[in-house]
C-alpha positions in Angstrom: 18.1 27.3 -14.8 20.4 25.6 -17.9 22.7 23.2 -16.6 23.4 21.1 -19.5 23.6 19.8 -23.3 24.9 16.9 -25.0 25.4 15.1 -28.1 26.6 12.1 -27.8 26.0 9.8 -25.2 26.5 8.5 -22.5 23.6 10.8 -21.6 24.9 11.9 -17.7 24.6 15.1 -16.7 26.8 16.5 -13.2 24.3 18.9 -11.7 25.9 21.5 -9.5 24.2 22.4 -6.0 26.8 24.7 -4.0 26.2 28.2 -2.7 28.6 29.7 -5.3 26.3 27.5 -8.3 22.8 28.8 -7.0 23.1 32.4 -5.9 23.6 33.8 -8.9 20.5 31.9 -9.9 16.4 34.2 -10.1 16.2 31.7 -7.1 17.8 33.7 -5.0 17.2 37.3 -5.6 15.7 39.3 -3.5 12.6 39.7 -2.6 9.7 41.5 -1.6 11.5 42.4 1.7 14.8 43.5 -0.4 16.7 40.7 0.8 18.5 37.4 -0.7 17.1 33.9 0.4 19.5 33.1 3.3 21.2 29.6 1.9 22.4 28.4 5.3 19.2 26.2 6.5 16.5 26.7 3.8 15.2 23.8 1.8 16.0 23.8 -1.4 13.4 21.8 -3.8 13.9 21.6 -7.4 13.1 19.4 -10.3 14.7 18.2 -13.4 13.8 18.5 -16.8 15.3 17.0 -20.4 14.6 17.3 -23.7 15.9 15.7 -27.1 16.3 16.4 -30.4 12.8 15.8 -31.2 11.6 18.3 -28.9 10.0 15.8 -26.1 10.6 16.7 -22.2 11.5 14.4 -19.5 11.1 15.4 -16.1 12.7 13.6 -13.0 10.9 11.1 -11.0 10.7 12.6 -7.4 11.1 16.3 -6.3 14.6 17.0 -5.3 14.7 17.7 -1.6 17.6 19.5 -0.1 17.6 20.3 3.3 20.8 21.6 4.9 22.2 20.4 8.3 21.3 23.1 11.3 24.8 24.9 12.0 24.7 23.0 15.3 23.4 20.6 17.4 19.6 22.8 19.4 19.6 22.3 22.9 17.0 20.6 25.0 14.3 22.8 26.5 13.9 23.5 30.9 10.4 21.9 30.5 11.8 18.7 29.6 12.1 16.2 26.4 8.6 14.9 24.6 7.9 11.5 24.4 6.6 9.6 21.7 4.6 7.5 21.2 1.8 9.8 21.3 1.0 13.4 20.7 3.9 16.1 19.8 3.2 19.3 21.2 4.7 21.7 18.1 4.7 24.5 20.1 7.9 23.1 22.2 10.4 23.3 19.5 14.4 23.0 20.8 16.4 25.4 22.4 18.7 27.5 20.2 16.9 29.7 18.1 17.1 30.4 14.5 19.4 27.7 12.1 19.8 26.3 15.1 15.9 24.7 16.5 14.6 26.5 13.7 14.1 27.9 10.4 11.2 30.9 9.9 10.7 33.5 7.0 9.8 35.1 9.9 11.9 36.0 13.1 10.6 33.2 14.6 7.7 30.9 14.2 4.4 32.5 14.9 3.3 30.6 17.8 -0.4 30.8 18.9 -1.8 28.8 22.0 -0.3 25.1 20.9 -0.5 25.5 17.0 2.4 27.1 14.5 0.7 29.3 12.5 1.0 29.8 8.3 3.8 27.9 7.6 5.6 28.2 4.8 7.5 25.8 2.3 11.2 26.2 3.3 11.0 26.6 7.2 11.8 23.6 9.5 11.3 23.2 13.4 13.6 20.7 15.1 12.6 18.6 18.9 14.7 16.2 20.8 12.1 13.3 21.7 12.5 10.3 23.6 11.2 6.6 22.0 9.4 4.4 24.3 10.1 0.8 23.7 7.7 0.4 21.8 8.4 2.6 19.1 7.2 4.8 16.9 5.7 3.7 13.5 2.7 5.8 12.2 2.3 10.1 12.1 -1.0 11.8 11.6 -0.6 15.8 11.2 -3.6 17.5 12.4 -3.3 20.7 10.5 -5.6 24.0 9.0 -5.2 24.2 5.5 -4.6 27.9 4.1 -6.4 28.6 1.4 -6.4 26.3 -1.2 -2.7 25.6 -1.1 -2.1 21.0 -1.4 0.4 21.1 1.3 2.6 17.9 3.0 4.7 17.4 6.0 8.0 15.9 5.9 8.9 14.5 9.2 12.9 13.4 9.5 14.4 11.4 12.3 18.0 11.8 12.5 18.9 13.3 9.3 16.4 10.7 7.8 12.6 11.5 6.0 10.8 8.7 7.6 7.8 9.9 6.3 5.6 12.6 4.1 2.0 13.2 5.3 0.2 14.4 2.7 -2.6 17.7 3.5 -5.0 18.6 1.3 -7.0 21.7 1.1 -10.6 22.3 1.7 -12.7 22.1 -1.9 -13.4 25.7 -1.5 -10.4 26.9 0.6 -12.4 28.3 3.5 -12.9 25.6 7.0 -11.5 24.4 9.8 -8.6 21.5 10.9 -7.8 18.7 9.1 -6.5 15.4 9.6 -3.7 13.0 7.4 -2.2 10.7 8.6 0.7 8.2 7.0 2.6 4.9 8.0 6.2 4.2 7.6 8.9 1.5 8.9 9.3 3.5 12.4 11.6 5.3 14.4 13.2 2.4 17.5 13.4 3.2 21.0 15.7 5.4 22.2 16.3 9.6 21.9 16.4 10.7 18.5 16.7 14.2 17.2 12.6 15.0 14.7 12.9 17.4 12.3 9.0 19.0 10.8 9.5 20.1 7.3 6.4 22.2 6.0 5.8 22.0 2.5 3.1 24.7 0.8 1.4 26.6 3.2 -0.6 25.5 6.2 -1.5 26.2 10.1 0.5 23.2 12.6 -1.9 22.6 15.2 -0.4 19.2 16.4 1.6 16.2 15.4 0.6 12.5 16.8 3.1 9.5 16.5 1.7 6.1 17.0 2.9 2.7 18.2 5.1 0.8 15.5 3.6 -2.0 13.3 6.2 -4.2 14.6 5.0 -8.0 14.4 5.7 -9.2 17.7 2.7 -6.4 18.8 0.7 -8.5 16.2 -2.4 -10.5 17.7 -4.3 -11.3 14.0 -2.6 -11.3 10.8 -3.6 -12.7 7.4 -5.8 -12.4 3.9 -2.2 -12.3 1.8 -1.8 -11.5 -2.0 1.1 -11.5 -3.5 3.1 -10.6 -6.9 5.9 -10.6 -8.9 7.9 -7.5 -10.5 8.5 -8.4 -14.5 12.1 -7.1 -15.0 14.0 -7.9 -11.8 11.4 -11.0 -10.2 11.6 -9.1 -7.1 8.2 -10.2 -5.0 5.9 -8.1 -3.4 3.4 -9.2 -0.5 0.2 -7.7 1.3 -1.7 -8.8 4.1 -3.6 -7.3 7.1 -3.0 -7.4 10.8 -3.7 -6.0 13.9 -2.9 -5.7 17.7 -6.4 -7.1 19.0 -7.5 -10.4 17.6 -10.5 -9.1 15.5 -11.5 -7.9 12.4 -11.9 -4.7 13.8 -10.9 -0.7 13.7 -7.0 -1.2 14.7 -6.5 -3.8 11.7 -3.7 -1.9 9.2 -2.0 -3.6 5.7 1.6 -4.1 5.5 3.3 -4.3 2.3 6.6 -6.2 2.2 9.3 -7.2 -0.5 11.9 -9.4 -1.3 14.5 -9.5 -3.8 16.0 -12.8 -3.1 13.1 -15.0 -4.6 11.6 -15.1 -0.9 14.4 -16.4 1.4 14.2 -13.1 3.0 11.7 -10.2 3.3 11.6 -6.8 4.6 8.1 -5.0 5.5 8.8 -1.4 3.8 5.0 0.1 4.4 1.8 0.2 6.2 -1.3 1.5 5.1 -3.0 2.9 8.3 -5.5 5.8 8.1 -5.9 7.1 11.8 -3.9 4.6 13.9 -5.9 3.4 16.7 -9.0 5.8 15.7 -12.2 4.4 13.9 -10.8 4.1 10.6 -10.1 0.3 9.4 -7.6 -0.5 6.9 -8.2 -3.9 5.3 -8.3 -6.8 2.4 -5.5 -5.5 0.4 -4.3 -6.5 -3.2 -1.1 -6.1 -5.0 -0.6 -6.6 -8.7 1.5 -5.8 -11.8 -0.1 -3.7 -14.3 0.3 -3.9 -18.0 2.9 -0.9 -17.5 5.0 -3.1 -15.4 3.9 -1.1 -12.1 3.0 -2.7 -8.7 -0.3 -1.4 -8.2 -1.0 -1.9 -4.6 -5.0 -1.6 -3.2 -7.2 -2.3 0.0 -10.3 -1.0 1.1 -11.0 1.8 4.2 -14.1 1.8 6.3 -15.3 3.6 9.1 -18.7 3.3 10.6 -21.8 6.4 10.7 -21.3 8.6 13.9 -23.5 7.2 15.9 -21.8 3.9 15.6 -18.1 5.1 16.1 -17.8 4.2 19.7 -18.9 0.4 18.8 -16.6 0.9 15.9 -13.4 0.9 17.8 -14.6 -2.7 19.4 -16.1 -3.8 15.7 -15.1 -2.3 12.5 -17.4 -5.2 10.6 -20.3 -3.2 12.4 -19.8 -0.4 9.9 -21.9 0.5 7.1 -19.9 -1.8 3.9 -21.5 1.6 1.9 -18.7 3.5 3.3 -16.3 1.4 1.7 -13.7 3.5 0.0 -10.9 1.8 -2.1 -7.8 2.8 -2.0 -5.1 2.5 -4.9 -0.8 3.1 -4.3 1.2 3.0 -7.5 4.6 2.1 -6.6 8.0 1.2 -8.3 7.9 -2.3 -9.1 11.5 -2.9 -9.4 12.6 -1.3 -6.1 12.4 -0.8 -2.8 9.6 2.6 -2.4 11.0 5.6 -0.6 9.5 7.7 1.9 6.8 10.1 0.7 7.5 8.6 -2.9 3.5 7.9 -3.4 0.4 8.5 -2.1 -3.3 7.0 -1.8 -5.8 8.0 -3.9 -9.6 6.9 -3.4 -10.5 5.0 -6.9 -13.7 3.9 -6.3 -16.2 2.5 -3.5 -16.1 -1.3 -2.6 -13.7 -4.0 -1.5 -11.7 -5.8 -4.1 -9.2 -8.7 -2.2 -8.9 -10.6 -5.6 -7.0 -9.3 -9.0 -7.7 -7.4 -11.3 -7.5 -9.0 -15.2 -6.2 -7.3 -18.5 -8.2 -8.1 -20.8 -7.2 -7.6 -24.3 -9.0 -5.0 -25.7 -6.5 -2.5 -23.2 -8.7 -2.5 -20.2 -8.3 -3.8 -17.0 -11.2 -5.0 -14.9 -11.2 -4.7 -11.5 -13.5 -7.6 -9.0 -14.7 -5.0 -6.8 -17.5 -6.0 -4.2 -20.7 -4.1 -3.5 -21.6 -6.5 0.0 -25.2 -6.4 0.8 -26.1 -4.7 -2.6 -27.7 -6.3 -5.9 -25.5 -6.7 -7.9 -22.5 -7.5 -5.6 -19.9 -8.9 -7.8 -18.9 -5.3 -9.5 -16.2 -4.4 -11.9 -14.5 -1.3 -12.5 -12.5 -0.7 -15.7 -9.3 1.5 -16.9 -6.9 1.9 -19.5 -4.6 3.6 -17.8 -4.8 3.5 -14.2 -5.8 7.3 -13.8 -9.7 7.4 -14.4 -12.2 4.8 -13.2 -15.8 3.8 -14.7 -18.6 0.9 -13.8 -18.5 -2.4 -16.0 -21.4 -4.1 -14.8 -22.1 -6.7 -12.1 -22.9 -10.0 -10.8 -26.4 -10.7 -10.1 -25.8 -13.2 -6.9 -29.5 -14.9 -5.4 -29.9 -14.1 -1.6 -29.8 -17.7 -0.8 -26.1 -17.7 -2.4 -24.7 -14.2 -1.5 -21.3 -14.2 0.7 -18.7 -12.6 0.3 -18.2 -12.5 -3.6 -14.1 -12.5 -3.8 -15.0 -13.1 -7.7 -12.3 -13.7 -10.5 -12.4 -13.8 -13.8 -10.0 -15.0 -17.2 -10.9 -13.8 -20.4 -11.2 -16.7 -22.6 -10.3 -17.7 -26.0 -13.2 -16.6 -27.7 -13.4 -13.0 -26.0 -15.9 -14.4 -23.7 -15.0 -13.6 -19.8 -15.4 -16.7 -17.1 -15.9 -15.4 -13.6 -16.0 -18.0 -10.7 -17.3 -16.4 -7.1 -17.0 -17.1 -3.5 -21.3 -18.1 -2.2 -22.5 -19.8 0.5 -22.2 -23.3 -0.1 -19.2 -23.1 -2.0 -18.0 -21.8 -5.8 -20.6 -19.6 -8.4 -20.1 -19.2 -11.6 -20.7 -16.7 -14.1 -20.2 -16.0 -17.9 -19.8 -12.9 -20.3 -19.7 -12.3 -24.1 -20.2 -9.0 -24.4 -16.9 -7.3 -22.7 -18.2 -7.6 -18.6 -20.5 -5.2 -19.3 -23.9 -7.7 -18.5 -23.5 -11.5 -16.8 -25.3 -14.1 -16.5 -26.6 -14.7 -12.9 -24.0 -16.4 -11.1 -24.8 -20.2 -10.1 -23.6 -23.1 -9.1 -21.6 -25.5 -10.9 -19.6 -29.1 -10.4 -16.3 -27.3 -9.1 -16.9 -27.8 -4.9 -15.4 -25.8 -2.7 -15.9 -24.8 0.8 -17.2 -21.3 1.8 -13.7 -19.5 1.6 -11.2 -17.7 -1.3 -9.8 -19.7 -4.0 -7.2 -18.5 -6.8 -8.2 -18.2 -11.0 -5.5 -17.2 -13.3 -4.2 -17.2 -16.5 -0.6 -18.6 -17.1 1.6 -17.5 -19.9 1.2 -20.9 -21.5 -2.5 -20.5 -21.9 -3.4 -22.8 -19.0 -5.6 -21.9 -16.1 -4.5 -21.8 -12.6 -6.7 -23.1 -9.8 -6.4 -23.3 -6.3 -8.9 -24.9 -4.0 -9.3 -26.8 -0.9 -9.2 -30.3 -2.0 -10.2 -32.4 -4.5 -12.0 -30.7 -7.9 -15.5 -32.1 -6.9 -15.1 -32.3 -2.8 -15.7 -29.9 -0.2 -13.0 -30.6 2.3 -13.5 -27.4 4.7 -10.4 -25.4 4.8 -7.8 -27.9 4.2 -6.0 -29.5 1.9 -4.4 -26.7 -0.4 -4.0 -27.9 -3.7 -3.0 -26.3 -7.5 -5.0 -27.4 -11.0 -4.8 -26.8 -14.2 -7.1 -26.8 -17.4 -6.3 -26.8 -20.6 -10.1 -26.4 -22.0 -10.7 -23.0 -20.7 -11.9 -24.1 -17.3 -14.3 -27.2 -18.5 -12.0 -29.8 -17.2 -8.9 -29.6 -14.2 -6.3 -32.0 -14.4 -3.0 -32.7 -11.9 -3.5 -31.9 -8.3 -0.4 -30.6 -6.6 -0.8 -30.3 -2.3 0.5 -27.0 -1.0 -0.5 -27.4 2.5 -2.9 -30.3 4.0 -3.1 -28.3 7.4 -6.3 -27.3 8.5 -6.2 -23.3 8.2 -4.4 -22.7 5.4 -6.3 -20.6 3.1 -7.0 -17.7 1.5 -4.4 -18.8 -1.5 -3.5 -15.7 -4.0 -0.5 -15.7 -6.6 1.4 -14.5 -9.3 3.8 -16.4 -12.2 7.5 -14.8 -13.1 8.8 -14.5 -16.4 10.2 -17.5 -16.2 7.4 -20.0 -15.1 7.7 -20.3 -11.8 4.2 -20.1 -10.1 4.2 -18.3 -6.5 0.7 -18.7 -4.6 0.8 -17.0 -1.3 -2.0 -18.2 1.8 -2.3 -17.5 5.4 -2.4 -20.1 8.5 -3.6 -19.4 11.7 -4.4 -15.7 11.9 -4.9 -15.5 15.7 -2.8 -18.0 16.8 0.4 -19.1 14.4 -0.2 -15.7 12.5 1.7 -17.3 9.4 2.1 -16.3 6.2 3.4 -19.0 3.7 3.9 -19.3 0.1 4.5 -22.0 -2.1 6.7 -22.2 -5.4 6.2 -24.6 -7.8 5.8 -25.3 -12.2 2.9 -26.3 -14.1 4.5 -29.7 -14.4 5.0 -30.1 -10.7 1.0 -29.5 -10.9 0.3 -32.1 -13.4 2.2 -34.7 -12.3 0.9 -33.9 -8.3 4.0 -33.9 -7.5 7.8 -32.6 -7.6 9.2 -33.5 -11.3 11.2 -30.0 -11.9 13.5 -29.9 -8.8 11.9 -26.4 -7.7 9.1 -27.2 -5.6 9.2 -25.4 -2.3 6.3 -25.7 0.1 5.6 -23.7 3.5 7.9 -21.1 2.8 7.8 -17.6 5.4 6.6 -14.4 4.2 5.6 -13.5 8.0 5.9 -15.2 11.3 5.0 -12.8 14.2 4.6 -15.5 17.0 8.3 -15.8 15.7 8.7 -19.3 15.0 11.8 -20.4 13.2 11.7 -21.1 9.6 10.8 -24.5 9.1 12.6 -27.1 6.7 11.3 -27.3 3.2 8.4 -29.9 2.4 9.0 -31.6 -0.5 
């Protein structure tokens, strides 16, 4: 439908969405049943589209969702109100009827045993449920897909989409239920009026709601990454958690923000496939791409059959085969909306360090192969769409950890990779793009078995962080920044983040202006901290505080809630 044309800018168009605007539209002919769409209580979804002189077509962002308001409040069934968390019987819509509980092309929803059958983009079915105290934070839609129809589920608390669970289809449209699942900010205690929005075309067999990701149900939290956004400096951060104090099945990732240069953050979403199931969510990574997106990563795993029962005690018992890594592309500059994105599996492999543009236009990816030869992987893009191998890391047995490799492309082309072994730091060269390395050894940079941090600064420097001095191994203490300025041969300055015992895991970005942000966990089963530290290049020369910016043991997370402590200067 036109709505639209100018000339001269500003370039704002008003776009009209009333009954009297759309029902003279082919939207809402009649059809096959010789009737006219009824406008009271059907979703509307449209998109928008530009184009300039030059002939090229924009389209909008996000599908526009209208969904209008049920002419009144349903009323609450004999057999009583659900409660949540757990599983939503879809069958037991409101009291009310049609426009009222619900909305069906039909006269009413076909309802067969506990499942709503072919659903259709459009129709809604509303249910008064009551929130334990615990809340409600994650959904997982167990569904039949028809045909070969994508579908999603829109679930709305309140007048609010809280979340959009993505369904896909069977490869060859035929088979049986399905489950997707998604993780969102949660709905509090208390009764709250759910509204399911179908979108495509799918069978409803049930709806599950798990327990919020709330911190204070938080017994392990840590492996943080952090970055920051290039046009606004807003900061992003990642970490796992969980509500037992392993490693383990129930571990999720959050992903918060701030846009107050850290002084306060807000956890906006969780990546967490099947709630309390077998599925583990863990190591994530977020970074800026050349495009100026947040790219947000971790890895899923979940165990052969036959081991799924031990699973749910030990997700590290798993087959690290299995590994499937996951990718979000997000809006960098603002907070993501419900059902805005979704996961999409981009390779096999665990990658908790990040990625490097390199400057021929790709961008390699440290992705791990544990327990394989070669373990230190890469994958490469130019775009972010479409994935390839880039070679590997040959890593002796006697060395092989957990690689957590990094790499800066040098100079000369050349790429310098520095990995995670046994006793402490491997290195490993490149001159031919990362497509063959040398075999990684080790060198006179010690470190303790744990992650570090490698990066290149906008001044041509090289960030490191390590525990302790360049050629110590000081266990995991003693946080503390270098630079070189010889493309890693030689580290000078020595700035302490944290001395503490525990601190580690460090991981970081640099604004446009400077400022260098490393992120690091402490304690993550007892103080279940998550710090960062902001600081120059000078301040990391010097070893100490000569700009005036220095701030040290700053809160990202603190679920034991402990107060925010005074800066450390």
């Amino acid at each position: 439908a036109f709505v639209a044309a100018k000339t001269n800018a500003p370039w704002t168009f008003a776009v009209p969405f009333s009954k009297t605007a759309y029902e003279g539209s082919a939207f809402m002919r009649p059809g096959r049943q010789k009737k006219a769409p009824a406008w009271e209580g059907l979703m509307h979804s449209y998109s928008l589209y530009a184009q300039d002189g030059k002939g090229r077509v924009g389209e909008s962002a996000e599908r526009v969702r209208i969904i209008p308001r049920p002419v009144r409040k349903s009323g609450l069934r004999a057999d009583g109100v659900q409660r949540l968390p757990g599983k939503l019987d879809v069958s037991r819509f409101d009291e009310g009827g049609a426009n009222v509980a619900y909305w069906s092309i039909r006269n009413k929803p076909n309802v067969r045993g506990k499942s709503l059958q072919m659903l259709h983009t459009g129709e809604w079915l509303r249910y008064t449920v009551d929130v334990g105290p615990e809340g409600a934070g994650s959904v997982a839609v167990d569904y039949t897909p028809c045909f070969s129809v994508e579908s999603a589920v829109m679930v709305v608390a309140d007048g609010k989409t809280v979340a959009t669970v993505r369904c896909l289809p069977h490869p060859s449209g035929k088979g049986g239920p399905k489950k997707s699942s998604a993780a969102f900010c949660g709905i509090p205690p208390g009764r709250h009026e759910l509204t399911l929005v179908p979108i495509g075309y799918l069978t409803l067999n049930a709806v599950e709601f798990g327990v919020s990701h709330r911190p204070e149900m938080r017994r392990m939290t840590g492996i943080p990454s952090l970055a920051v956004s290039r046009k606004s400096g807003r900061l992003w951060a990642t970490w796992y958690a969980g509500e037992t104090k392993g490693e383990d099945s129930n571990n999720y990732c959050v992903l918060a923000t701030s846009a107050d240069g850290g002084r306060t953050w807000k956890e906006v979403l969780y990546a967490d496939p099947d709630g309390s199931g077998p599925r583990r969510a863990f190591d994530p990574e977020v970074w800026i791409s050349p495009d100026g997106k947040l790219r947000w990563f971790w890895t899923e795993r979940i165990a052969p059959l036959e081991l799924e029962t031990k699973v749910r005690n030990s997700g590290c018992l798993a087959d690290p085969r299995n590994d499937e890594l996951m990718m979000m592309t997000l809006d960098a500059e603002a907070e993501p909306k419900p059902g805005a994105a979704f996961a999409t599996k981009i390779g096999r492999g665990v990658m908790m360090c990040k990625p490097t543009a390199l400057r021929d236009g790709r961008w390699l990816l440290p992705v791990a192969h544990w327990q394989e030869d070669p373990s230190g992987c890469f994958l490469s893009t130019r775009d972010g769409q479409t994935f390839e191998s880039a070679g590997g890391i040959r890593v002796p047995k006697a060395l092989r950890q957990y690689e957590e490799h990094q790499c800066v492309e040098r100079k000369d082309g050349s790429l310098l990779c520095y990995l995670r072994g046994k006793s402490g730091l491997l290195r490993s060269e490149s001159t031919d793009g990362g497509h063959t390395w040398s075999v990684a050894s080790s060198f006179d940079v010690k470190h303790t078995a744990s992650r570090f941090f490698l990066r290149r600064l906008a001044s041509g420097r090289i960030l490191l962080v390590k525990h302790g001095p360049i050629g110590e191994d000081v266990g995991r203490r003693q946080l503390t920044a270098f630079l070189s300025e010889d493309e890693g041969r030689t580290w000078k300055g020595g700035l302490e983040l944290d001395a503490r015992s525990g601190a580690s895991y460090p991981d970081g970005d640099q604004a446009v202006d400077g400022t260098i942000f490393v992120i690091y966990d402490f304690g993550r089963t007892k103080e279940q901290m998550v710090h960062f530290a902001v600081f120059t290049e000078a301040d990391v020369l010097a070893g100490k505080d000569v700009s005036g910016r220095v701030r040290l043991r700053q809160v990202v997370s603190a679920p034991m809630e402990k107060k925010q402590p005074k800066e450390v200067k």
